[in-house]
GUDO-442782 format. One record per atom (N, C-alpha, C): residue in one letter; atom name; x, y, z. Coordinates in pm, whole numbers. Each point is the difference from the previous one (the first is absolute). Example, Ala and Ser with C-alpha at 12.3 -4.5 7.8 and 13.67 -1.06 7.14 Angstrom:
BEGIN
A_N_1319_-569_780 .
A_CA_-89_119_0 .
A_C_90_120_0 .
S_N_-35_105_-72 .
S_CA_82_119_6 .
S_C_-77_109_73 .
***
This chain:
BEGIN
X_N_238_-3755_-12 .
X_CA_75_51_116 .
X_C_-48_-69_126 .
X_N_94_-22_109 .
X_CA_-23_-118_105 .
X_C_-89_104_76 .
X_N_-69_-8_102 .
X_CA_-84_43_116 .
X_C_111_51_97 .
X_N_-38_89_19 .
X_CA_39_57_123 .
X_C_162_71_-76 .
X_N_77_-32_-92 .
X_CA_95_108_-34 .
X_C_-34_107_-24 .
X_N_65_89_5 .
X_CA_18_197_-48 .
X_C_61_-17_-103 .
X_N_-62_69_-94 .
X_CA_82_101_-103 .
X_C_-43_142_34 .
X_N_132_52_-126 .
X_CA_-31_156_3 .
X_C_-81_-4_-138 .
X_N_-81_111_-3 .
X_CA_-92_74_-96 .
X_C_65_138_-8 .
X_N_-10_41_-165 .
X_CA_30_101_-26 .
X_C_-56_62_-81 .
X_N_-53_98_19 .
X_CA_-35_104_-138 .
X_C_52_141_3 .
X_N_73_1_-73 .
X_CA_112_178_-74 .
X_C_-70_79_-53 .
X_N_-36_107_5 .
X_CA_-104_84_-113 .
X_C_105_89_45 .
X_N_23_62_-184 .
X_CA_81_102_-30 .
X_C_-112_140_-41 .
X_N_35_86_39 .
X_CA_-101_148_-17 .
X_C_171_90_-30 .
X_N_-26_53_-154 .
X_CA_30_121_-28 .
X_C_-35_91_4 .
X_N_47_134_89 .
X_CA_-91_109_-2 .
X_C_107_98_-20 .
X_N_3_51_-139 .
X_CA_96_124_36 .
X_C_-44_145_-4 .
X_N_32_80_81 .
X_CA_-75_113_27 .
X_C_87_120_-37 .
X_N_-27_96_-97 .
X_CA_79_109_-21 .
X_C_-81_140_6 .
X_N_110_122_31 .
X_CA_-78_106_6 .
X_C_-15_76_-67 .
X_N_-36_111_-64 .
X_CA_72_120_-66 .
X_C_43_141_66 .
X_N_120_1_31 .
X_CA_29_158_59 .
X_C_17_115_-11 .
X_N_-68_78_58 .
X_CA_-54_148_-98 .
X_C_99_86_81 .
X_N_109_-64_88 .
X_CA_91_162_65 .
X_C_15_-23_131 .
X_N_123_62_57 .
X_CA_34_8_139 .
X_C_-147_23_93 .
X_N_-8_-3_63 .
X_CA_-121_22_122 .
X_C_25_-42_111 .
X_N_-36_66_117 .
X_CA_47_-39_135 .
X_C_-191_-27_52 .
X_N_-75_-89_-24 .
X_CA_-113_-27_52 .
X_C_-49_-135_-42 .
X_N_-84_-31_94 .
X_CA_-32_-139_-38 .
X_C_-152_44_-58 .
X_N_-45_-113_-82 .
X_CA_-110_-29_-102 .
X_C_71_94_-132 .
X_N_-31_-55_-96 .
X_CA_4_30_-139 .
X_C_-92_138_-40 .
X_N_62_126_-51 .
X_CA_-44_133_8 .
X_C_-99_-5_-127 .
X_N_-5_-76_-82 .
X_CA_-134_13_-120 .
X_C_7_-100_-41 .
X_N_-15_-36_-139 .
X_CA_44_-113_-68 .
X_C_67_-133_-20 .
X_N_100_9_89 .
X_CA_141_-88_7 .
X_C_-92_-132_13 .
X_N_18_-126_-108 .
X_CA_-36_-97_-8 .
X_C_119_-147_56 .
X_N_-82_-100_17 .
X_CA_102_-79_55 .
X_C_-82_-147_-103 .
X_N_125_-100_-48 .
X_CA_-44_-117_-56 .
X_C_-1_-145_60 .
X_N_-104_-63_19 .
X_CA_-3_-148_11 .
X_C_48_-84_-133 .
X_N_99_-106_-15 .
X_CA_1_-72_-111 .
X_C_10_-121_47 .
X_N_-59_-120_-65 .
X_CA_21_-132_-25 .
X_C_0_-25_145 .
X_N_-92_-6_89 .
X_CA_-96_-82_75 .
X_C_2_-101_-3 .
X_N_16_-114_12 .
X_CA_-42_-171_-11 .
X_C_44_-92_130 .
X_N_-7_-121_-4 .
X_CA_-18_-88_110 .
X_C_-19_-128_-55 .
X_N_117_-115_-18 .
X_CA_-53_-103_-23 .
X_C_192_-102_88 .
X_N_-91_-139_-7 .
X_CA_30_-75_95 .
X_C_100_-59_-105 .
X_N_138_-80_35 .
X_CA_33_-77_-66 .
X_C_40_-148_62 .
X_N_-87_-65_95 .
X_CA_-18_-142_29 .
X_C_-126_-1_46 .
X_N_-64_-69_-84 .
X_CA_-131_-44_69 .
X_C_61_-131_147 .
X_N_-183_25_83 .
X_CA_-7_-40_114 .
X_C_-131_-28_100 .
X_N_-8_1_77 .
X_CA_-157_-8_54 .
X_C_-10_172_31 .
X_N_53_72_-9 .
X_CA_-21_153_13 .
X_C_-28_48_-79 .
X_N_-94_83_-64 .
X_CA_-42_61_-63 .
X_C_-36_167_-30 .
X_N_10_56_-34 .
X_CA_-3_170_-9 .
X_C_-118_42_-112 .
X_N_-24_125_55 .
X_CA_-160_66_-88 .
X_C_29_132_12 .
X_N_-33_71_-141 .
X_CA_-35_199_72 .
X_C_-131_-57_30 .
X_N_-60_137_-8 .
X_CA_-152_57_18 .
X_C_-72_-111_-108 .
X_N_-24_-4_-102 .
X_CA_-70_-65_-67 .
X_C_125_-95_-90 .
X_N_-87_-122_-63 .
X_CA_101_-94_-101 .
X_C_-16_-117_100 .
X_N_86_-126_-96 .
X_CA_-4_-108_33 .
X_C_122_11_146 .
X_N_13_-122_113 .
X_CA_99_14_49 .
X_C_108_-113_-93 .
X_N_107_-22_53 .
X_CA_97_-48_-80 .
X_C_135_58_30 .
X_N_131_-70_-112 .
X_CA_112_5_37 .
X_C_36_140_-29 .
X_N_-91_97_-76 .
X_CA_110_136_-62 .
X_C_-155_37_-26 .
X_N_35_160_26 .
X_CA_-123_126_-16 .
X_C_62_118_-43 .
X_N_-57_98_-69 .
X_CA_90_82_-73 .
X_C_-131_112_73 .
X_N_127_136_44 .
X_CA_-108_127_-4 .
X_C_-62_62_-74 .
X_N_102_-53_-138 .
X_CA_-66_104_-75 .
X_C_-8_157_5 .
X_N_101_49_23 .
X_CA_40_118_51 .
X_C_78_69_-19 .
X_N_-11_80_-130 .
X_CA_122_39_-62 .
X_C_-16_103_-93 .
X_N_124_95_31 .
X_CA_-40_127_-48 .
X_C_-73_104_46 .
X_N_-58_-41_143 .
X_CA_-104_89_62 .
X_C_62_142_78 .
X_N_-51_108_21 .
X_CA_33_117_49 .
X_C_-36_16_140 .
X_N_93_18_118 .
X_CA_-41_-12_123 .
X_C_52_149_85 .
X_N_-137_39_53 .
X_CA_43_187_48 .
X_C_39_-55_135 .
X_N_13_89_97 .
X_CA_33_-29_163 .
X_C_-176_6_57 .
X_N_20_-103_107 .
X_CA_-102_-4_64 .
X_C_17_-39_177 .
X_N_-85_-35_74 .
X_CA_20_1_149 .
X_C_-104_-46_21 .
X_N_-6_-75_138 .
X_CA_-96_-105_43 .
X_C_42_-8_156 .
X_N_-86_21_93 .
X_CA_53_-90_143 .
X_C_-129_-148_38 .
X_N_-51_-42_-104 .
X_CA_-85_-90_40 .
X_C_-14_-70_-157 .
X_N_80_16_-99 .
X_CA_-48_-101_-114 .
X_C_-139_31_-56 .
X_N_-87_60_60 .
X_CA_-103_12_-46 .
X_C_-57_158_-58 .
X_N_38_54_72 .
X_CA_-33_184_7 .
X_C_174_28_-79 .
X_N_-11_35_-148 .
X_CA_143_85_-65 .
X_C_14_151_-39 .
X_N_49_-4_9 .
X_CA_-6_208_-28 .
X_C_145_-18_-89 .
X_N_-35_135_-116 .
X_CA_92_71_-40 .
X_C_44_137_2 .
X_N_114_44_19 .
X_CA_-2_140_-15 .
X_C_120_32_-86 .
X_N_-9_176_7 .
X_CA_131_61_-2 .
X_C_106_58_104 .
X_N_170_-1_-45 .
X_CA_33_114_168 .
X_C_-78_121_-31 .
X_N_3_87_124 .
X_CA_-40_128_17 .
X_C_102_94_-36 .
X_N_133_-4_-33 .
X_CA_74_114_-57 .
X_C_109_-93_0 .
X_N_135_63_-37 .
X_CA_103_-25_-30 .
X_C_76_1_118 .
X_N_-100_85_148 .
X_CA_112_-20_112 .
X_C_-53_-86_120 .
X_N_-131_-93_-89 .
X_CA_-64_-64_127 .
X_C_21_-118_-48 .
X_N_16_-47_107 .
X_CA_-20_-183_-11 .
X_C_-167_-92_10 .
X_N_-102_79_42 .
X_CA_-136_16_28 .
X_C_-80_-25_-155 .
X_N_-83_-103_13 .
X_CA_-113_36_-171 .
X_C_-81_148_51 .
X_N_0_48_-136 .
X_CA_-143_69_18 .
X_C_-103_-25_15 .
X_N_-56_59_130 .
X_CA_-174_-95_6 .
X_C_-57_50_-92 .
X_N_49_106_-55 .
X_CA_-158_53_-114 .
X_C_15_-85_-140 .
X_N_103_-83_14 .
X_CA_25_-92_-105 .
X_C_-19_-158_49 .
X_N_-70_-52_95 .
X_CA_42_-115_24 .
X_C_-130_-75_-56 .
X_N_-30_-132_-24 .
X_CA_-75_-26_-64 .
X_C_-40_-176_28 .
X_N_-105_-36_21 .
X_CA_-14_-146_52 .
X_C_2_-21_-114 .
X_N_65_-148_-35 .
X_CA_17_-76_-103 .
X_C_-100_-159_6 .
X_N_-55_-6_134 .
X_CA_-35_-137_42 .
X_C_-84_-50_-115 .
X_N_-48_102_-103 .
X_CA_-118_-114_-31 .
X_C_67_-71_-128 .
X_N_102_120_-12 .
X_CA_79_-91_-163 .
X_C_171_22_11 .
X_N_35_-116_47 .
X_CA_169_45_35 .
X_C_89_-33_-142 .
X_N_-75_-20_-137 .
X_CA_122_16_-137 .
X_C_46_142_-16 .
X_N_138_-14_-5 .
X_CA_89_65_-17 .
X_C_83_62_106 .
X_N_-67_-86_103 .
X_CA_86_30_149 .
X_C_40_-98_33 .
X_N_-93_-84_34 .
X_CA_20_-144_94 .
X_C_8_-107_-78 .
X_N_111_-116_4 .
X_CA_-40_-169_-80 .
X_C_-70_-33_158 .
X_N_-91_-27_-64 .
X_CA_-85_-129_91 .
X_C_-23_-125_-92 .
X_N_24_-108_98 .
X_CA_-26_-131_-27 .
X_C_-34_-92_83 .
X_N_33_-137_-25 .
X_CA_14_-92_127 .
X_C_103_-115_-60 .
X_N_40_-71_114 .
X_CA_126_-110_6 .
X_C_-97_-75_81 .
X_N_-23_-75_-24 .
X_CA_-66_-153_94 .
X_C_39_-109_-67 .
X_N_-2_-70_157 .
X_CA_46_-122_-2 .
X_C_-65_-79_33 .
X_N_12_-156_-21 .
X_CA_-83_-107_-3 .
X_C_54_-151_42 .
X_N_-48_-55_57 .
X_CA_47_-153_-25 .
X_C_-109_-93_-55 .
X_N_96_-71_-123 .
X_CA_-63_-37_-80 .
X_C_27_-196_10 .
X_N_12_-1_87 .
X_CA_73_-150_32 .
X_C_-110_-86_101 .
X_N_22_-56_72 .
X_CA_-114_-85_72 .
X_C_130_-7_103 .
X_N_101_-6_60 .
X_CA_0_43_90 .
X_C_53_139_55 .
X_N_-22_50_168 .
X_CA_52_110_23 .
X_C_117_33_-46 .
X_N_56_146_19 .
X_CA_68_71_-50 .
X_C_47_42_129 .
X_N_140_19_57 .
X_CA_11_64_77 .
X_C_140_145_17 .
X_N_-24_74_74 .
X_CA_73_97_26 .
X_C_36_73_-166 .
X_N_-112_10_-56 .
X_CA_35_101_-121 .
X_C_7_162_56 .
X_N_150_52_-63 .
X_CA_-3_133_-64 .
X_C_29_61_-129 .
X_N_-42_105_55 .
X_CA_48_83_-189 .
X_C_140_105_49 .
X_N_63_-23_-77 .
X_CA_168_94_27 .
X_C_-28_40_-131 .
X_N_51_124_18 .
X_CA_35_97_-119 .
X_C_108_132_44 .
X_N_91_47_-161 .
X_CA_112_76_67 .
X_C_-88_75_-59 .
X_N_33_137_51 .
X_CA_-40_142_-70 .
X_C_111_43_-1 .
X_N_57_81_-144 .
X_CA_93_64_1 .
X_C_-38_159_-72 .
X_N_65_97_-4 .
X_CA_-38_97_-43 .
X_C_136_112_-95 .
X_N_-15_37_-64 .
X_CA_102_68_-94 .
X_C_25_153_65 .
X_N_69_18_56 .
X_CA_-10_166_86 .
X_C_52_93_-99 .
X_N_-77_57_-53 .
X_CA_30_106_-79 .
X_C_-54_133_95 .
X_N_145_77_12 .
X_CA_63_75_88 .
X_C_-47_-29_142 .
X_N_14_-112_27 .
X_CA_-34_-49_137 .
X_C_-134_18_65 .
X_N_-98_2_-112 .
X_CA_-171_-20_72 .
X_C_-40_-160_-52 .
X_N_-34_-8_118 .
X_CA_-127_-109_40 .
X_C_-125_20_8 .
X_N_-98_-30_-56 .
X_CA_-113_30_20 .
X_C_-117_-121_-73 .
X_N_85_-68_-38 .
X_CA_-92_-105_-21 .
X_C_-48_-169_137 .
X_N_-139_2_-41 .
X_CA_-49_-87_117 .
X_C_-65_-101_-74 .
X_N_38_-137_33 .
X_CA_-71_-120_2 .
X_C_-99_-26_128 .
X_N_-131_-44_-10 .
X_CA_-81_-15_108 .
X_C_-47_-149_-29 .
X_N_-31_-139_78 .
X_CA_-31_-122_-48 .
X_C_-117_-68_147 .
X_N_-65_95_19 .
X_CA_-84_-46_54 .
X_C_-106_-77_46 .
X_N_-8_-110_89 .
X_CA_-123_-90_13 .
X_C_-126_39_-23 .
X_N_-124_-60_-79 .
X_CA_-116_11_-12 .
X_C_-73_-164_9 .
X_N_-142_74_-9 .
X_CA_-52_-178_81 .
X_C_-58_-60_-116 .
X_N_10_73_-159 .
X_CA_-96_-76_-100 .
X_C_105_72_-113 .
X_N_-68_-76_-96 .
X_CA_144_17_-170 .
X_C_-146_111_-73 .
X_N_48_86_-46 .
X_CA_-105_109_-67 .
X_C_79_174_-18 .
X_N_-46_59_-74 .
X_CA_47_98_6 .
X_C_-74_92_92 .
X_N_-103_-34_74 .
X_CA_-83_36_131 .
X_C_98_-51_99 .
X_N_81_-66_10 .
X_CA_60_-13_110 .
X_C_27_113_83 .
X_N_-12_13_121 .
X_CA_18_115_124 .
X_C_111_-26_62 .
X_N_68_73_40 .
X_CA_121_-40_154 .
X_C_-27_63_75 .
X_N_91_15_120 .
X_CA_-58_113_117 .
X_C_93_74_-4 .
X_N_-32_87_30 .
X_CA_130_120_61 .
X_C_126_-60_52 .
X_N_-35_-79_138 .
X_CA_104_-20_65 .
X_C_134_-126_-114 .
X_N_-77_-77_-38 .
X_CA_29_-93_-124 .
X_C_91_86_-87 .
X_N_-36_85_-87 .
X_CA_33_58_-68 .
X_C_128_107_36 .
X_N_-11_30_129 .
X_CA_110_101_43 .
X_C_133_-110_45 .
X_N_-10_-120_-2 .
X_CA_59_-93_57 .
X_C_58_-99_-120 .
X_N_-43_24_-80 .
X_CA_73_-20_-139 .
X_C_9_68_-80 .
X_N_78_116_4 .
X_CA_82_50_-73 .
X_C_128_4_-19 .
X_N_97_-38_-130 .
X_CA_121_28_22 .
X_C_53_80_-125 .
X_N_112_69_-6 .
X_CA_84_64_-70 .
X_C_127_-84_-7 .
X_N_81_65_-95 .
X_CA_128_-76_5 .
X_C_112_66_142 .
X_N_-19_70_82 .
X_CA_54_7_111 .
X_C_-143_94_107 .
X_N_23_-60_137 .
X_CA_-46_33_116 .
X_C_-42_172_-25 .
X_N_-166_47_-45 .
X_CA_4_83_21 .
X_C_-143_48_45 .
X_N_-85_154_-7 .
X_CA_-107_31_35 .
X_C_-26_101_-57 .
X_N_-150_67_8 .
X_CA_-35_60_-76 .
X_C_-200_38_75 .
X_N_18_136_-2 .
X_CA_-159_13_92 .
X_C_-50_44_-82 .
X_N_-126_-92_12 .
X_CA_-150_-30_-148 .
X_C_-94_94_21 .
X_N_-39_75_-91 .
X_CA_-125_96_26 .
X_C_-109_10_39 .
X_N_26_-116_91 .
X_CA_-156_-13_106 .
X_C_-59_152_62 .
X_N_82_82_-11 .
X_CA_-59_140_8 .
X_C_-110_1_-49 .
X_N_11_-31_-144 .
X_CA_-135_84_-80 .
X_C_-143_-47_18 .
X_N_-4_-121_77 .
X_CA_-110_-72_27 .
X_C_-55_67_148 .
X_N_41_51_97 .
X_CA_-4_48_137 .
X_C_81_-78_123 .
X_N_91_-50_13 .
X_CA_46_-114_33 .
X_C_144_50_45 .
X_N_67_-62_90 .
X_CA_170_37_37 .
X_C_95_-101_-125 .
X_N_91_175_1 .
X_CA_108_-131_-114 .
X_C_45_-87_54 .
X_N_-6_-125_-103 .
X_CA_92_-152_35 .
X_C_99_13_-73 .
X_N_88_-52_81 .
X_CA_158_-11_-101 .
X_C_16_-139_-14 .
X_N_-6_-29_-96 .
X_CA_8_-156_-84 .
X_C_192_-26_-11 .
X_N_11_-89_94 .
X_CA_138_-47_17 .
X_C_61_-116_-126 .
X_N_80_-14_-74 .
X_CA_-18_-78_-109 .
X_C_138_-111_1 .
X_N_-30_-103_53 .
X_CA_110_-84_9 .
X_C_120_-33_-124 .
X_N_111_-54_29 .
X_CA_84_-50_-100 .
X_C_-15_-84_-7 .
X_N_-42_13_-220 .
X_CA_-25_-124_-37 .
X_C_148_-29_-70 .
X_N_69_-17_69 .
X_CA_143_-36_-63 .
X_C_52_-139_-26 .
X_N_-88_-85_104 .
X_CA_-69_-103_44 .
X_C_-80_-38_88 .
X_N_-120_27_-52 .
X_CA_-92_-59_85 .
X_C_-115_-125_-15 .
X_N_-23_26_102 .
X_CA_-62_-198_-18 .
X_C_-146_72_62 .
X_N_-75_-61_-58 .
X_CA_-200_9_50 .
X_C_25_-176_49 .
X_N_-101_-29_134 .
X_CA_7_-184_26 .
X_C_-162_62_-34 .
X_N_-7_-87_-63 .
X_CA_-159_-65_-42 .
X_C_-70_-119_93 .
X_N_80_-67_42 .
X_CA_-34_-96_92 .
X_C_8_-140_-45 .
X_N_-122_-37_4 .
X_CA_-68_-166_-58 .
X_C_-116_-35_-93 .
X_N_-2_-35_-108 .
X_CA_-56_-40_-63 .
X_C_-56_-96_-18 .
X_N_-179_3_24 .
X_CA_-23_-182_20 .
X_C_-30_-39_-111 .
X_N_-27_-146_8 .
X_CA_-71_-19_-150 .
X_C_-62_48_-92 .
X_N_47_-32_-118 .
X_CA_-83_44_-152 .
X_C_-117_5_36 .
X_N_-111_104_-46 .
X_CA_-169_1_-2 .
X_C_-34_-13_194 .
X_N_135_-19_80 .
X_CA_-107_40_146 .
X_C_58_118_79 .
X_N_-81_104_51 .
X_CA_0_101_44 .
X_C_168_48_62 .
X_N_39_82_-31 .
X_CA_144_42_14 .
X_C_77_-48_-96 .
X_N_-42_-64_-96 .
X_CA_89_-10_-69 .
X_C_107_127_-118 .
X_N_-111_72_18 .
X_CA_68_131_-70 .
X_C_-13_132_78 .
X_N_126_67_0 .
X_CA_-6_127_33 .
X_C_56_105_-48 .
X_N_-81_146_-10 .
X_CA_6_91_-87 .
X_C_58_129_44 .
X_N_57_61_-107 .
X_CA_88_115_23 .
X_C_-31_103_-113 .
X_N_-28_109_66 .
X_CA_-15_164_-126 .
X_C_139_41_-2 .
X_N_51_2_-114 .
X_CA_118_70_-34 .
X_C_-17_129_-35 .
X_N_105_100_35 .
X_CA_-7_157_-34 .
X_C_143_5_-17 .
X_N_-19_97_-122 .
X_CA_160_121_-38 .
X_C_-42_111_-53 .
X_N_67_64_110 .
X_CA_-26_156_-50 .
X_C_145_82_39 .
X_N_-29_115_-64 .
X_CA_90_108_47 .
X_C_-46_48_149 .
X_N_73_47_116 .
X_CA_-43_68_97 .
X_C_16_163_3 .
X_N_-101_35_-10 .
X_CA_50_131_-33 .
X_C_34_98_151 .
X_N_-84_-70_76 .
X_CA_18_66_157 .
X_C_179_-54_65 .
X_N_76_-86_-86 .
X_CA_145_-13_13 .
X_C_58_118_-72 .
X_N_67_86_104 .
X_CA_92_97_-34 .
X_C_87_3_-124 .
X_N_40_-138_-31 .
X_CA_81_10_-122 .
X_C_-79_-1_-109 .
X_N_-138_-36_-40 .
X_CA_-84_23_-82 .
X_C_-4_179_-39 .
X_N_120_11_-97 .
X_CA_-3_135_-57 .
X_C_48_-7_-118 .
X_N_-10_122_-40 .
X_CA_67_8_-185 .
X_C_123_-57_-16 .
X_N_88_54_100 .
X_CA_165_-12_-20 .
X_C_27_-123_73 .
X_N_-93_-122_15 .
X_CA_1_-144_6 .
X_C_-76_-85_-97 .
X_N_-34_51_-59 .
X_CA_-114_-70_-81 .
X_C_97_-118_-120 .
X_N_14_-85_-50 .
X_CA_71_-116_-47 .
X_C_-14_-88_34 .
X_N_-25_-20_101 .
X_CA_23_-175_90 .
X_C_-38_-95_-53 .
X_N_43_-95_21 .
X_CA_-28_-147_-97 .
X_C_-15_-125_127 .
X_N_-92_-73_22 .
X_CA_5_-140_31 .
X_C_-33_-82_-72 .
X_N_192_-53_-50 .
X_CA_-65_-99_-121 .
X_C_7_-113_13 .
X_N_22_-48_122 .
X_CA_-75_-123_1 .
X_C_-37_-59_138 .
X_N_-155_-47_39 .
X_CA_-20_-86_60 .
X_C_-69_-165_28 .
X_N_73_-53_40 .
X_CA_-11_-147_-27 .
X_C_-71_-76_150 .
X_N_-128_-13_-46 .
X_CA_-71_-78_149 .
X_C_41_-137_-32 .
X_N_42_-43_163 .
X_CA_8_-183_-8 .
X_C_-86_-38_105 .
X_N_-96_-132_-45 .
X_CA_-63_-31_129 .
X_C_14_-126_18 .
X_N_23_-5_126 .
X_CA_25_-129_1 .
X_C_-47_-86_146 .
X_N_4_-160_3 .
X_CA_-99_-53_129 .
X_C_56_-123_27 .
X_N_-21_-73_95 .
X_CA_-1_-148_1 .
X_C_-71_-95_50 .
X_N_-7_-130_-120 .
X_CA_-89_-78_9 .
X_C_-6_-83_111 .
X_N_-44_-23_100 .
X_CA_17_-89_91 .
X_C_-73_-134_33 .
X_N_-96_-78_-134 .
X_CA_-13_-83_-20 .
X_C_-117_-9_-105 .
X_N_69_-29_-93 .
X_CA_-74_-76_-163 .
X_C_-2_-82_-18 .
X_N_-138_-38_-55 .
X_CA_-59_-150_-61 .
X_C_-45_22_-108 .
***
């Protein structure tokens, strides 16, 4: 390739996630009143053109295609206003929209069966820069009897690990659902004023990642914690919504080269 031309770079990673509920009955309250389980299936992520971009979860080789591995798993409702601190609960009756505090419960130290956590990172794997990469992805959602309550979160972190940290503000700033909505996180139970976690439409949305410098020199890769969960502090998170399906989301990332040798 001559000096100084552009191409485009591309890498597609497809992620299946379909999410279903089981519904135990009419109910006018949000969070799930006992039992009511919800399913993750067929999770994955892989690229179909290689390129100087490259993608990684948490652990594994990087490369053109990564699989979650994620399938079949059981996911209850949970809540977060910082990614880091999760709580679960139950509603408090059949005529409140409120969890019960005498039921609420930190989840932080083990989020299976609430939370997918992972990571999506990216890389340049080329010798020269990379420029103006993002990641676009649609979220769509299956409205069974018109609740929403599912949240994608794709947040920046500064290292690839399942120790990875984000911040609050990070984390409240990437969230999306399949339409414009919100939902106030139980920062109560810690001593603290509730935050209401605003959750963008991911109907299409684009993350800019920026620039990518060279293979093996500093910036060349940057990292992202992925989250899906149920919201249970979203009003429509109730029995007589419980079904919903997002079955499919498809990350594309993509950059351009602005001079290879």
């Amino acid at each position: 390739m001559k000096a100084n031309s552009k191409r485009r770079v591309l890498v597609s990673s497809l992620s299946m996630l379909l999410v279903a509920a089981v519904s135990l009955g009419a109910a006018t309250y949000a969070w799930f009143t006992s039992n009511t389980q919800a399913t993750a299936d067929k999770l994955s992520v892989k690229t179909v053109k290689s390129s100087e971009l490259q993608i990684s979860k948490t652990t594994g080789e990087w490369g053109d295609q990564i699989h979650y591995d994620y399938v079949g798993k059981v996911l209850k409702p949970a809540t977060s206003a910082d990614g880091t601190n999760w709580f679960t609960a139950v509603a408090a009756g059949k005529g409140s929209f409120a969890a019960d505090n005498a039921q609420i419960t930190d989840i932080s130290a083990s989020l299976d069966g609430y939370v997918f956590k992972e990571q999506l990172n990216v890389r340049n794997n080329g010798k020269a820069a990379v420029n103006n990469v993002t990641i676009k992805f649609s979220l769509s959602e299956t409205e069974t009897n018109n609740g929403k309550y599912v949240r994608l979160a794709l947040v920046p972190t500064t290292k690839r690990g399942a120790d990875a940290t984000v911040t609050a503000e990070d984390f409240r700033g990437n969230v999306y659902s399949s339409a414009v909505d919100s939902a106030e996180a139980l920062t109560d139970t810690t001593g603290t004023d509730v935050v209401t976690v605003n959750a963008k439409s991911g109907s299409a949305a684009e993350i800019t990642v920026g620039s990518l410098t060279a293979a093996s020199e500093e910036g060349s890769a940057k990292y992202y914690n992925l989250y899906v969960w149920f919201e249970g502090q979203d009003e429509d998170c109730r029995d007589a919504n419980a079904g919903n399906e997002m079955p499919e989301v498809t990350f594309t990332v993509t950059g351009d080269t602005a001079v290879q040798v």
